[in-house]
N, CA, C, O and CB atoms as a CASP TS submission, in Angstrom:
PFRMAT TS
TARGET T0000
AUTHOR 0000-0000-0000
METHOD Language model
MODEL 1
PARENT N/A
ATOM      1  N   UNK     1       0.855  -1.173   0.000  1.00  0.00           N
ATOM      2  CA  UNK     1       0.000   0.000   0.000  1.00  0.00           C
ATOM      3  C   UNK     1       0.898   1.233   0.000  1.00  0.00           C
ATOM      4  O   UNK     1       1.795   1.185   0.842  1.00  0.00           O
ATOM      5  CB  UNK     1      -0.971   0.000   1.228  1.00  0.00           C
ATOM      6  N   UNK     2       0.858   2.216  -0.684  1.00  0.00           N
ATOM      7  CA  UNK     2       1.345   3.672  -1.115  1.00  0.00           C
ATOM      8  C   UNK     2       1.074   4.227   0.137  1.00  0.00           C
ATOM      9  O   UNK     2       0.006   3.963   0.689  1.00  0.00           O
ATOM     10  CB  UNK     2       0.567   4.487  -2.425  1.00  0.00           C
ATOM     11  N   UNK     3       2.007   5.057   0.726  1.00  0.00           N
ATOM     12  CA  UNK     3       1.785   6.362   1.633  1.00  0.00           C
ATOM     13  C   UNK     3       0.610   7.220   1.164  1.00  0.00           C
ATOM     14  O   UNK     3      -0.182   7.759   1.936  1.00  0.00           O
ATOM     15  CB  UNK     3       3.105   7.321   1.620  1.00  0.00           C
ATOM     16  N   UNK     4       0.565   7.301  -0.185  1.00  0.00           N
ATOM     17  CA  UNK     4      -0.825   8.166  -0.323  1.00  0.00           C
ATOM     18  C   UNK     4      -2.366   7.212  -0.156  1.00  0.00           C
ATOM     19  O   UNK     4      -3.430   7.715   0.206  1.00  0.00           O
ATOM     20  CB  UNK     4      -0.789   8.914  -2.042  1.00  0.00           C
ATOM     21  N   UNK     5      -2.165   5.723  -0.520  1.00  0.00           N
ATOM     22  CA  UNK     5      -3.430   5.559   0.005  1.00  0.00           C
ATOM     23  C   UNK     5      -3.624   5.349   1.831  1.00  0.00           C
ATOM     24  O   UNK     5      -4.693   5.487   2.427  1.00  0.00           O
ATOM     25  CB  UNK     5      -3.932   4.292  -0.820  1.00  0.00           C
ATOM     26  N   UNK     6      -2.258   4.980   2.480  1.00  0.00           N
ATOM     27  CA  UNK     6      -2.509   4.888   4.087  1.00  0.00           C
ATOM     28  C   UNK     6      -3.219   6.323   4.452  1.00  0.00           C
ATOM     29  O   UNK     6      -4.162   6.481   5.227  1.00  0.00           O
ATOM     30  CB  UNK     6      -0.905   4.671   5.051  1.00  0.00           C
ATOM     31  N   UNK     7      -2.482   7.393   3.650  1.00  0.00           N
ATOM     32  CA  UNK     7      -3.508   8.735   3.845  1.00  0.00           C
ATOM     33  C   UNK     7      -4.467   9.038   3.544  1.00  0.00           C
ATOM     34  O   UNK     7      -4.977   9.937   4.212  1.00  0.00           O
ATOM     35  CB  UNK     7      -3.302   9.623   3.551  1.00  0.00           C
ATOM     36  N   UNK     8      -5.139   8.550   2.548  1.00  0.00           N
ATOM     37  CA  UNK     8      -6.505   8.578   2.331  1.00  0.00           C
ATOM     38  C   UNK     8      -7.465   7.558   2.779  1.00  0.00           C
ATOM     39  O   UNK     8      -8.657   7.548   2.471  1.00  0.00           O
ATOM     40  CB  UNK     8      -6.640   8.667   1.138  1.00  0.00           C
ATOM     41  N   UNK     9      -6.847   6.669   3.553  1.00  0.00           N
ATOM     42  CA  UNK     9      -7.529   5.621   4.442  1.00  0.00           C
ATOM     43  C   UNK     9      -7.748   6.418   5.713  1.00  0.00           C
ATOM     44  O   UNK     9      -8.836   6.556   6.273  1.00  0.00           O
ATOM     45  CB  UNK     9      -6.609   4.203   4.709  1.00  0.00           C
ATOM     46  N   UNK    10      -6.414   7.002   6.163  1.00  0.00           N
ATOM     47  CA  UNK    10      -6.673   7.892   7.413  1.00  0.00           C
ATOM     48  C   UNK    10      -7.592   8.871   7.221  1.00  0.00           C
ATOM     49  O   UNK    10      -8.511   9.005   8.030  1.00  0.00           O
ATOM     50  CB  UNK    10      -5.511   8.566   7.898  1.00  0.00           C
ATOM     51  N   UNK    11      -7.483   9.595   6.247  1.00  0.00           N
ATOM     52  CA  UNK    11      -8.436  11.391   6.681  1.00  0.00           C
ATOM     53  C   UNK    11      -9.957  10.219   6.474  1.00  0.00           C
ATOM     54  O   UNK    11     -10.690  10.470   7.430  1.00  0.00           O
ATOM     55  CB  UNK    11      -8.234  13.544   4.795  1.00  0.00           C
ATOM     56  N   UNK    12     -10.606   9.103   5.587  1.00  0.00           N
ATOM     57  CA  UNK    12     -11.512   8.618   5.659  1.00  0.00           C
ATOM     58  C   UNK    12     -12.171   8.219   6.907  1.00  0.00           C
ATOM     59  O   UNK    12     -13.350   8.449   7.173  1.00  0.00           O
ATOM     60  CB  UNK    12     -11.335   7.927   5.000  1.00  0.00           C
ATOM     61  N   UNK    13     -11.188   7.502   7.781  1.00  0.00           N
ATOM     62  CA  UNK    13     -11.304   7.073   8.948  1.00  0.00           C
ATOM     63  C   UNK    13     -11.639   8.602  10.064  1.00  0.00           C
ATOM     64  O   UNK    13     -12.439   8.581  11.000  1.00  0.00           O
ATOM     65  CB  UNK    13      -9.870   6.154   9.194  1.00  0.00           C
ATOM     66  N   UNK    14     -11.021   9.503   9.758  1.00  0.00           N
ATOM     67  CA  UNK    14     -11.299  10.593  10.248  1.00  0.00           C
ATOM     68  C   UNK    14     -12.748  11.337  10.131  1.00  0.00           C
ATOM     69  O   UNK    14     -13.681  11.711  10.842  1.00  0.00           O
ATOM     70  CB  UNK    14     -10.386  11.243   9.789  1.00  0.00           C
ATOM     71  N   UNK    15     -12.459  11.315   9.197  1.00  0.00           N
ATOM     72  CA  UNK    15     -14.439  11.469   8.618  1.00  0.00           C
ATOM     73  C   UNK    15     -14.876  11.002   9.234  1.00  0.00           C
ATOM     74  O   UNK    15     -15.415  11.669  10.116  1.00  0.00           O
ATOM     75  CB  UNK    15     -15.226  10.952   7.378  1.00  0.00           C
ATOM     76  N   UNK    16     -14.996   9.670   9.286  1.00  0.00           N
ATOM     77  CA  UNK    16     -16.065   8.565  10.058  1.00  0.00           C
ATOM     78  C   UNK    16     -16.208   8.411  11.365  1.00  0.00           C
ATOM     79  O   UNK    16     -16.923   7.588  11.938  1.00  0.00           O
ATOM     80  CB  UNK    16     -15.822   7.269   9.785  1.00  0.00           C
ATOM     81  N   UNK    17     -15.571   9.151  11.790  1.00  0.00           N
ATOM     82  CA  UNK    17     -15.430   9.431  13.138  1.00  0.00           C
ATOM     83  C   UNK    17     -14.182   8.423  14.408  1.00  0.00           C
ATOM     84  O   UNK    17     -14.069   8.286  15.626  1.00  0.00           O
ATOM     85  CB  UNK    17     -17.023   9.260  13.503  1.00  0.00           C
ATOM     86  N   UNK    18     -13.648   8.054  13.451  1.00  0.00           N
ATOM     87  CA  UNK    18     -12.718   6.795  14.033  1.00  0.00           C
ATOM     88  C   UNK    18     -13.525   5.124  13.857  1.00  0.00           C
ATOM     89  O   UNK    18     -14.520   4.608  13.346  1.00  0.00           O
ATOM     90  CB  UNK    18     -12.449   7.163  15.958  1.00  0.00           C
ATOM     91  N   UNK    19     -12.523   4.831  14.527  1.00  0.00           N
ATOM     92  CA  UNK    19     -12.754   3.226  14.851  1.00  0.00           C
ATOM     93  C   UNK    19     -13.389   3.189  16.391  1.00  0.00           C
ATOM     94  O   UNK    19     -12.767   3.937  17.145  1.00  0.00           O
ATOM     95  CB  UNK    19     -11.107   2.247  14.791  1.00  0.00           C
ATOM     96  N   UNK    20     -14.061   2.757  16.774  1.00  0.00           N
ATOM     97  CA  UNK    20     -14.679   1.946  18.219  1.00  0.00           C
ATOM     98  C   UNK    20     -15.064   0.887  18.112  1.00  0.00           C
ATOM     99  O   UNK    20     -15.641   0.462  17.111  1.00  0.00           O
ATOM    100  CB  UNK    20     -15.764   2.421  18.898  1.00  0.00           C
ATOM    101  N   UNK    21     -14.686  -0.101  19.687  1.00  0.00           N
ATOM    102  CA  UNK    21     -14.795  -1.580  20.164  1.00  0.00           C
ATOM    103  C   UNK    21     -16.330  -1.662  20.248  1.00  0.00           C
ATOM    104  O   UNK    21     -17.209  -0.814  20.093  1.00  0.00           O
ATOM    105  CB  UNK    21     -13.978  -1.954  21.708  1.00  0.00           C
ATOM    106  N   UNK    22     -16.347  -2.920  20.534  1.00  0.00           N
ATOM    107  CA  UNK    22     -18.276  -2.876  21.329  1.00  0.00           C
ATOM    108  C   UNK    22     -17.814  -2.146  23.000  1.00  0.00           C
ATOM    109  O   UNK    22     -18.680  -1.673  23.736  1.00  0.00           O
ATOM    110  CB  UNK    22     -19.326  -5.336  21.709  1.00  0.00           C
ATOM    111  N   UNK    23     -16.636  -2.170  23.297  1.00  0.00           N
ATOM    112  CA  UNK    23     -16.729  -2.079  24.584  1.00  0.00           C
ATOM    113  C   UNK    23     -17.066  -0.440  24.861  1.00  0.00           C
ATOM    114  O   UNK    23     -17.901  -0.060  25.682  1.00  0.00           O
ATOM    115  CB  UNK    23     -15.386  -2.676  25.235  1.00  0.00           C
ATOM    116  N   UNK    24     -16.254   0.441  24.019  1.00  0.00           N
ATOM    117  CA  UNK    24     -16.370   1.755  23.586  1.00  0.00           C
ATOM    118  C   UNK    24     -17.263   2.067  23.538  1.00  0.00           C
ATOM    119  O   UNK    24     -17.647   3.060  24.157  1.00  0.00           O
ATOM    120  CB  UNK    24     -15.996   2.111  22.702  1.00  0.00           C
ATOM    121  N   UNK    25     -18.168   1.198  22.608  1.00  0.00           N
ATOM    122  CA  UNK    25     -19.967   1.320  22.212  1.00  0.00           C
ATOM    123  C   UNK    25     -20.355   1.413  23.404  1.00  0.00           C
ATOM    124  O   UNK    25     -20.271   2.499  23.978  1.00  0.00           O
ATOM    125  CB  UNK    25     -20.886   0.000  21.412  1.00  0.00           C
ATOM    126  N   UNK    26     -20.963   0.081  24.162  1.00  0.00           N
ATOM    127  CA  UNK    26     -21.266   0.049  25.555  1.00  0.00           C
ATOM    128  C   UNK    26     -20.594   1.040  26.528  1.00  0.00           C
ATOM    129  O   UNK    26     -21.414   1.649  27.214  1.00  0.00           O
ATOM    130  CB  UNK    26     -20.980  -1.223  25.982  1.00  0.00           C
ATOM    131  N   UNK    27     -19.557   1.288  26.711  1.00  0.00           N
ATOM    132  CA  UNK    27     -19.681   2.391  28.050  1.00  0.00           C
ATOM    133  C   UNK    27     -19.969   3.966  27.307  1.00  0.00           C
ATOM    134  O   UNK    27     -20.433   4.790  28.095  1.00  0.00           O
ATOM    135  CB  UNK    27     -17.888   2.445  29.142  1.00  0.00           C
ATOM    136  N   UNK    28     -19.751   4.434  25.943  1.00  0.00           N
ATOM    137  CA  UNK    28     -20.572   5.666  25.936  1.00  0.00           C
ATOM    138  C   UNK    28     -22.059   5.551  25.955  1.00  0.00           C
ATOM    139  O   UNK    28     -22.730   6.551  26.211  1.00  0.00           O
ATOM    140  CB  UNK    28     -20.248   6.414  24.799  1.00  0.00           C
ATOM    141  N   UNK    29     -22.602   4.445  25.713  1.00  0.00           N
ATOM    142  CA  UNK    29     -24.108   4.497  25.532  1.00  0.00           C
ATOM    143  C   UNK    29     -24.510   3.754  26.686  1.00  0.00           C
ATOM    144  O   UNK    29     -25.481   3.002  26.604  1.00  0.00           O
ATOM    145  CB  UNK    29     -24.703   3.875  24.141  1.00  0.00           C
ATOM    146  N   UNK    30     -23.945   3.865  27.623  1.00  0.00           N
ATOM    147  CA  UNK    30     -24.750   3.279  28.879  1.00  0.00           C
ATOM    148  C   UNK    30     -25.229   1.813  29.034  1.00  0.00           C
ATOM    149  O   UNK    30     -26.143   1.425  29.762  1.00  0.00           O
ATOM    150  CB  UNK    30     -25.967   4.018  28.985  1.00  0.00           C
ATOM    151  N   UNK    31     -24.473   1.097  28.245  1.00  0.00           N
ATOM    152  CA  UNK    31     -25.486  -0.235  28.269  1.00  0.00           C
ATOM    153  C   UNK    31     -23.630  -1.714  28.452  1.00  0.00           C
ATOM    154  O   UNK    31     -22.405  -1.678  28.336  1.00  0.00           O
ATOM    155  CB  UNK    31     -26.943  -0.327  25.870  1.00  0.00           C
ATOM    156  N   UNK    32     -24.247  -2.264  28.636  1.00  0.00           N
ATOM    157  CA  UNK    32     -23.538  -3.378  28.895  1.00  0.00           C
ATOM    158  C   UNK    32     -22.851  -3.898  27.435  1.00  0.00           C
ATOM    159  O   UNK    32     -23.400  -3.903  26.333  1.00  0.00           O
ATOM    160  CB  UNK    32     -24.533  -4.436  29.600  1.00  0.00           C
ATOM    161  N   UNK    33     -21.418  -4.352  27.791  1.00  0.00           N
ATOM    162  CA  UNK    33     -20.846  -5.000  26.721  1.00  0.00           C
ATOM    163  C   UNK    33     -21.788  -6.303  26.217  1.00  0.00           C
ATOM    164  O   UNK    33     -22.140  -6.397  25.042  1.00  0.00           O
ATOM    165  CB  UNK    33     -19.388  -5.419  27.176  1.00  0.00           C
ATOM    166  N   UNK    34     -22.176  -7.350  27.294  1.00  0.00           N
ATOM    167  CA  UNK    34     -23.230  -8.054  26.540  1.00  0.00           C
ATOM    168  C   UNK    34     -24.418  -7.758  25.671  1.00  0.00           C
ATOM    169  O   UNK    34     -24.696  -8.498  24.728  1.00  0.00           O
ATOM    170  CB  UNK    34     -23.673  -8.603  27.250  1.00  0.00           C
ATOM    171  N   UNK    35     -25.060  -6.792  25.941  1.00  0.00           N
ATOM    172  CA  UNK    35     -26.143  -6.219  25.005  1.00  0.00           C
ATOM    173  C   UNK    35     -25.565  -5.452  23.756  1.00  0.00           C
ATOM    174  O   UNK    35     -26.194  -5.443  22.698  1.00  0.00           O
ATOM    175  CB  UNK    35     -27.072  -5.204  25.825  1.00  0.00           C
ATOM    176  N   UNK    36     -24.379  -4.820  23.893  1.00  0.00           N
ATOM    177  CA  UNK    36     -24.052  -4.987  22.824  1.00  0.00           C
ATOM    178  C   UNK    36     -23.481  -6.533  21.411  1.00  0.00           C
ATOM    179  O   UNK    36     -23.287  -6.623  20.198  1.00  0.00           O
ATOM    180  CB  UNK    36     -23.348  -4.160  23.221  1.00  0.00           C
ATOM    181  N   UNK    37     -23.450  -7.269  22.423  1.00  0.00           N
ATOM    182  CA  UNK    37     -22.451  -8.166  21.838  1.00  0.00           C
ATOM    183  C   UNK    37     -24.247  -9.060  21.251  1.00  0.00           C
ATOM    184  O   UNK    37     -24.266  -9.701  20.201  1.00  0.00           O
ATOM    185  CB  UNK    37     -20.915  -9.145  23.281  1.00  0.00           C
ATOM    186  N   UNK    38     -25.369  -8.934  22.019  1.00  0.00           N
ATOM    187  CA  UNK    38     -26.563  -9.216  21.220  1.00  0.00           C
ATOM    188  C   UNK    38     -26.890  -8.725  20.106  1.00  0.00           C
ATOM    189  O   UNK    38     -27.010  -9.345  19.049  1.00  0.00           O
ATOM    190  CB  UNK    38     -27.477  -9.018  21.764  1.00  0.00           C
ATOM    191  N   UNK    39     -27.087  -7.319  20.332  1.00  0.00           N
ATOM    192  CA  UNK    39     -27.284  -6.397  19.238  1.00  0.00           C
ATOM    193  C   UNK    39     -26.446  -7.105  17.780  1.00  0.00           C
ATOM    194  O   UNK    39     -26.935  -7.173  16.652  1.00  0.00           O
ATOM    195  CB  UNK    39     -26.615  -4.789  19.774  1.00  0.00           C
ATOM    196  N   UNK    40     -25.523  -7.426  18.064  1.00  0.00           N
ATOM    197  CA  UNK    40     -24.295  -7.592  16.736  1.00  0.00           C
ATOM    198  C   UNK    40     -24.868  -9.258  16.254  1.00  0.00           C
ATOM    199  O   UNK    40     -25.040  -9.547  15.070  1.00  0.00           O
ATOM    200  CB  UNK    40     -22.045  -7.574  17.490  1.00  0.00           C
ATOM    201  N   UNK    41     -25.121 -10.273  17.434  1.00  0.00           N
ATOM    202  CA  UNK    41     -24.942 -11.439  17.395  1.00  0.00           C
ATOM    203  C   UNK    41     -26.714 -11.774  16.604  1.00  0.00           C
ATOM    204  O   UNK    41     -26.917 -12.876  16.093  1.00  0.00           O
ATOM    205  CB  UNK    41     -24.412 -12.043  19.041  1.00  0.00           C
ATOM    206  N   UNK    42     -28.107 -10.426  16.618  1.00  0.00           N
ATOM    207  CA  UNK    42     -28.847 -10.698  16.154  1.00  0.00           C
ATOM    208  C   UNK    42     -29.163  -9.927  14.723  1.00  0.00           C
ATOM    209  O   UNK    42     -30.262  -9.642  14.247  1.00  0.00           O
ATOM    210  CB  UNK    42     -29.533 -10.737  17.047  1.00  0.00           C
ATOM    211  N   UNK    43     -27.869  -9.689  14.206  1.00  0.00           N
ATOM    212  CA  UNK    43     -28.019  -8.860  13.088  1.00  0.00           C
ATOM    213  C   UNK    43     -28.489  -7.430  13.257  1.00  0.00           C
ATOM    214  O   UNK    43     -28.882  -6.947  12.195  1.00  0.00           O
ATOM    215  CB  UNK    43     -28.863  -9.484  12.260  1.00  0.00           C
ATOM    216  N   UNK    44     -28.565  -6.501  14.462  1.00  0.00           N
ATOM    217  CA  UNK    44     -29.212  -5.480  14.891  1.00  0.00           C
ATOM    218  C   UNK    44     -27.944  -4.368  14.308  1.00  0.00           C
ATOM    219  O   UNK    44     -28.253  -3.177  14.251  1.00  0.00           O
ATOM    220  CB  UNK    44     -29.640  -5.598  16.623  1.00  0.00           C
ATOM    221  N   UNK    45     -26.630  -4.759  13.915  1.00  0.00           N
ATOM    222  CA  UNK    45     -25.848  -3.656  14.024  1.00  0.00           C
ATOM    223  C   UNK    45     -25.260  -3.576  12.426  1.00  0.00           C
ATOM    224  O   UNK    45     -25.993  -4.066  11.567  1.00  0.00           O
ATOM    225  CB  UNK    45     -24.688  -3.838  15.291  1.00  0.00           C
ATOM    226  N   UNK    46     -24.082  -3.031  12.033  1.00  0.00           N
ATOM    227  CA  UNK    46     -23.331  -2.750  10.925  1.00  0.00           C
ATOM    228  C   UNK    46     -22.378  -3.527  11.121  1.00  0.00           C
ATOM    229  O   UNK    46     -21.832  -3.743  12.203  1.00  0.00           O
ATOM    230  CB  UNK    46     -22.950  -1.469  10.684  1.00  0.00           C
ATOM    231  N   UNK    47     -22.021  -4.177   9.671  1.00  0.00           N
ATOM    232  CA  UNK    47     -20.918  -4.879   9.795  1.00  0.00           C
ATOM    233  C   UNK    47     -19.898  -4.420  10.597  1.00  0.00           C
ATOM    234  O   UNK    47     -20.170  -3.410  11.246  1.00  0.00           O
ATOM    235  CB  UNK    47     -20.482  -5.083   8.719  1.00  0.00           C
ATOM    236  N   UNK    48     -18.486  -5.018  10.767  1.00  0.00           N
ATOM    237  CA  UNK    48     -17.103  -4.564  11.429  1.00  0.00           C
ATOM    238  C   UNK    48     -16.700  -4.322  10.225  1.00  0.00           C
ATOM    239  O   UNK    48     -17.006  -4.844   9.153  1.00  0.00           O
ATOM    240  CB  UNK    48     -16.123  -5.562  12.369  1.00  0.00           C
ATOM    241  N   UNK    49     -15.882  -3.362  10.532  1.00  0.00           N
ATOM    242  CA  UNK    49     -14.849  -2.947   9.860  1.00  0.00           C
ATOM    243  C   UNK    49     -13.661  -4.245   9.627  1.00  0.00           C
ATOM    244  O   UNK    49     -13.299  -4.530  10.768  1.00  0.00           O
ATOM    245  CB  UNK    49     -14.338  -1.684  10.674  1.00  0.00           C
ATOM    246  N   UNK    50     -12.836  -5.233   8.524  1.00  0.00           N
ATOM    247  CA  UNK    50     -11.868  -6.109   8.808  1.00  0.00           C
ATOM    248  C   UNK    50     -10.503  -6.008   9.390  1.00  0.00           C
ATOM    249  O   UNK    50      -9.671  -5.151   9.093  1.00  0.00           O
ATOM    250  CB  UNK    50     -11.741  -6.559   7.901  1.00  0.00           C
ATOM    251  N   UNK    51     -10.372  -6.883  10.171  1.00  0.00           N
ATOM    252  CA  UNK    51      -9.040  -6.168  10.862  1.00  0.00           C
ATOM    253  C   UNK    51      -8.476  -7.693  11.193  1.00  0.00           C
ATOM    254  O   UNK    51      -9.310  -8.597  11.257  1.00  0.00           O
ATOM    255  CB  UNK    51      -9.340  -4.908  12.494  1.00  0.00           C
ATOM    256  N   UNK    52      -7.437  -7.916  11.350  1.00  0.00           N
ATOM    257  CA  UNK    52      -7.232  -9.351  11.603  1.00  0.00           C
ATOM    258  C   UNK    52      -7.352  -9.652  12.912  1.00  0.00           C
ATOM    259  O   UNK    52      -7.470  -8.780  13.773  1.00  0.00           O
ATOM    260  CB  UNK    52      -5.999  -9.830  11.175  1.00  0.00           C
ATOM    261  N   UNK    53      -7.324 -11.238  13.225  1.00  0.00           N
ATOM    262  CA  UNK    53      -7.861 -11.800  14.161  1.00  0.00           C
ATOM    263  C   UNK    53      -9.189 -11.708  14.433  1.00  0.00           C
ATOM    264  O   UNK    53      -9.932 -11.479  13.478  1.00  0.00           O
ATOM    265  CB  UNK    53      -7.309 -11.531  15.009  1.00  0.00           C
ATOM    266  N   UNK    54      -9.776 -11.865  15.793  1.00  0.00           N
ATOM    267  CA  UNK    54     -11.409 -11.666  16.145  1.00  0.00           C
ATOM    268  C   UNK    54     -11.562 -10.116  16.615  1.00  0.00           C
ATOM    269  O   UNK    54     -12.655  -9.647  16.934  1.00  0.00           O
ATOM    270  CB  UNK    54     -11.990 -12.807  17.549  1.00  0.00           C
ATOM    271  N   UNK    55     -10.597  -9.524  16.621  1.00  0.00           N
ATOM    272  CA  UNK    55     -11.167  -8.177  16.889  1.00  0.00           C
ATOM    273  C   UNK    55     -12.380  -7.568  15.724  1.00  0.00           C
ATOM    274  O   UNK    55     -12.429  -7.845  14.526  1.00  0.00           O
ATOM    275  CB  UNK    55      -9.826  -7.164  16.921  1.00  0.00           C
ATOM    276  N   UNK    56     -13.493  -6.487  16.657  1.00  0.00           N
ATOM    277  CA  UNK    56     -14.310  -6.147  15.915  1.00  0.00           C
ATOM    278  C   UNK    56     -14.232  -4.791  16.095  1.00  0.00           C
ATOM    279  O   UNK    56     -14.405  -4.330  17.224  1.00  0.00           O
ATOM    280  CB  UNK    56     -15.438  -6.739  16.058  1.00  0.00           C
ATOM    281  N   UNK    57     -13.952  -3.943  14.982  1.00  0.00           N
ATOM    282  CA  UNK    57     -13.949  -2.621  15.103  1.00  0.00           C
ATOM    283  C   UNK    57     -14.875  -1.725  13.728  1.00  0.00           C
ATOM    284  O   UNK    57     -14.877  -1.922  12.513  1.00  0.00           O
ATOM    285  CB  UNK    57     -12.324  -2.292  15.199  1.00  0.00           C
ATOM    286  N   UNK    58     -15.492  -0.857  14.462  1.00  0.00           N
ATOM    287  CA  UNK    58     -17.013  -0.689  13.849  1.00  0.00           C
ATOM    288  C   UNK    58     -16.465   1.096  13.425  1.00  0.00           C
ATOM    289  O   UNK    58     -15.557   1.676  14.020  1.00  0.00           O
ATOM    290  CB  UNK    58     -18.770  -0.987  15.367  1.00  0.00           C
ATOM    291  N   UNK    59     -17.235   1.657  12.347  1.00  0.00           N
ATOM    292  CA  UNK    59     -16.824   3.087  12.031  1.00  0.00           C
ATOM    293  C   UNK    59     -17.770   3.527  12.600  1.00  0.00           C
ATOM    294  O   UNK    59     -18.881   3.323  12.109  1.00  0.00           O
ATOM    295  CB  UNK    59     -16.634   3.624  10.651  1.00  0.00           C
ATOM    296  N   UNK    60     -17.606   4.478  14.152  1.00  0.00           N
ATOM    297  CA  UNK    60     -18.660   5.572  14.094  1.00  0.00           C
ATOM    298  C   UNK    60     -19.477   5.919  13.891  1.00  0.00           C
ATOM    299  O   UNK    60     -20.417   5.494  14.563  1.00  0.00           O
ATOM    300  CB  UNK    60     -18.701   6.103  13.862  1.00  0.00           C
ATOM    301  N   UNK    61     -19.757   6.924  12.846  1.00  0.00           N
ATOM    302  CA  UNK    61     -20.536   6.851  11.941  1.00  0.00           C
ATOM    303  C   UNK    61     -21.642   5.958  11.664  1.00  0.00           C
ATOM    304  O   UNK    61     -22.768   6.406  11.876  1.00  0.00           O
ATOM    305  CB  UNK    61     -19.922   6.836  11.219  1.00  0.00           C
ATOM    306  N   UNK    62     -21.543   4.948  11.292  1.00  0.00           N
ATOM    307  CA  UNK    62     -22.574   3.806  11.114  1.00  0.00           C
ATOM    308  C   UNK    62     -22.825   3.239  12.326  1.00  0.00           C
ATOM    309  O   UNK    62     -23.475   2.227  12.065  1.00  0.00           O
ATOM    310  CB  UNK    62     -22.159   2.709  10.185  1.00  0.00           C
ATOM    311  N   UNK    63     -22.652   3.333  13.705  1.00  0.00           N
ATOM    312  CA  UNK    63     -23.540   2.847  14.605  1.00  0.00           C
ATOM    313  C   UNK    63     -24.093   3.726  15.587  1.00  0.00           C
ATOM    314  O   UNK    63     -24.868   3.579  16.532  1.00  0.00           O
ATOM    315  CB  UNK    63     -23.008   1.877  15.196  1.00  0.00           C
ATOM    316  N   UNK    64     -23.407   4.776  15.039  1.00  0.00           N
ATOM    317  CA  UNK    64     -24.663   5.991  16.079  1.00  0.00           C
ATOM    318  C   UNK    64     -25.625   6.122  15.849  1.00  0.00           C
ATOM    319  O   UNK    64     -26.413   6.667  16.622  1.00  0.00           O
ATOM    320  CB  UNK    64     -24.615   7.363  16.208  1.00  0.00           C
ATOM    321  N   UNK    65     -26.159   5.366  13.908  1.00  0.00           N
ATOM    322  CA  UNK    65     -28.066   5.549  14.602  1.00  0.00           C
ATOM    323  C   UNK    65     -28.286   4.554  14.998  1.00  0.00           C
ATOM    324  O   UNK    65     -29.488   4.290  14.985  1.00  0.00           O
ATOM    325  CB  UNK    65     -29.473   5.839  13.654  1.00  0.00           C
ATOM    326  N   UNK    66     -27.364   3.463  15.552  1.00  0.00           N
ATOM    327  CA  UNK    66     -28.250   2.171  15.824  1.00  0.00           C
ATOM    328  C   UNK    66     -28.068   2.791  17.756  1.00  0.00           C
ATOM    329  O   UNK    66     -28.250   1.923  18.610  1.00  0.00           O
ATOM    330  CB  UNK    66     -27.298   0.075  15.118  1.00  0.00           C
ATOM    331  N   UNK    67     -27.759   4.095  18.184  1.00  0.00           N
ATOM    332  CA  UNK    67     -27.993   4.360  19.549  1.00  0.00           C
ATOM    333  C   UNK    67     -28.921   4.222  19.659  1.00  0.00           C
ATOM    334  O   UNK    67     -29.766   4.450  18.794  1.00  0.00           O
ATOM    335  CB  UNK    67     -27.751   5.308  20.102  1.00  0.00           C
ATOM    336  N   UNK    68     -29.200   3.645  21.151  1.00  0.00           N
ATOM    337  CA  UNK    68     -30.690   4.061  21.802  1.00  0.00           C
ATOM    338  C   UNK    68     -31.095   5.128  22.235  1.00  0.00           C
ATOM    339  O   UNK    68     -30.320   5.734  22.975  1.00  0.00           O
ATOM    340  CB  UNK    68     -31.017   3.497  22.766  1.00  0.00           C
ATOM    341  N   UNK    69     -32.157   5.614  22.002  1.00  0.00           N
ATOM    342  CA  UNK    69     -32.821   6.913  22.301  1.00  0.00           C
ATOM    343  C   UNK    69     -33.370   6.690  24.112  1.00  0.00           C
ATOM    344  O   UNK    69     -33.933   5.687  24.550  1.00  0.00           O
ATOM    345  CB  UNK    69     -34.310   7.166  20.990  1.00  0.00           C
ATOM    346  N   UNK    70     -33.039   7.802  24.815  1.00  0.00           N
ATOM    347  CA  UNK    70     -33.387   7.676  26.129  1.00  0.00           C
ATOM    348  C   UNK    70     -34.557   8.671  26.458  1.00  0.00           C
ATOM    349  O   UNK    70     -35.025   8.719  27.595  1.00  0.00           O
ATOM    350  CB  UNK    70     -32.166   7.896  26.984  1.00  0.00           C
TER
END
């Protein structure tokens, strides 16, 4: 990969507001890492972003409307 596309992967990623865990998810939105880990496990969320191994890292962006409204 070119230095110019790692940079246009970055300012993208920037846009999108970064990368966040489910765990990230769960403690800004008040709710438990398990309910998140439902949400994902019943099709309720956006794909992950690929990253190797089992890590799951989600863009921003695409799961702030799946917040719950309080």
């Amino acid at each position: 990969m070119s230095a110019r596309s790692v940079q246009t992967a970055v300012r993208a990623l920037d846009k999108a507001g970064g990368l966040v865990t489910p765990q990230e998810i769960a403690d800004e939105w008040g709710v438990s890492k398990q309910v998140v880990s439902k949400w994902i496990t019943a099709g309720r969320f956006p794909e992950p972003v690929k990253v190797a191994g089992r890590v799951r890292l989600y863009l921003r962006d695409q799961v702030e409307p799946f917040r719950p409204q309080s």
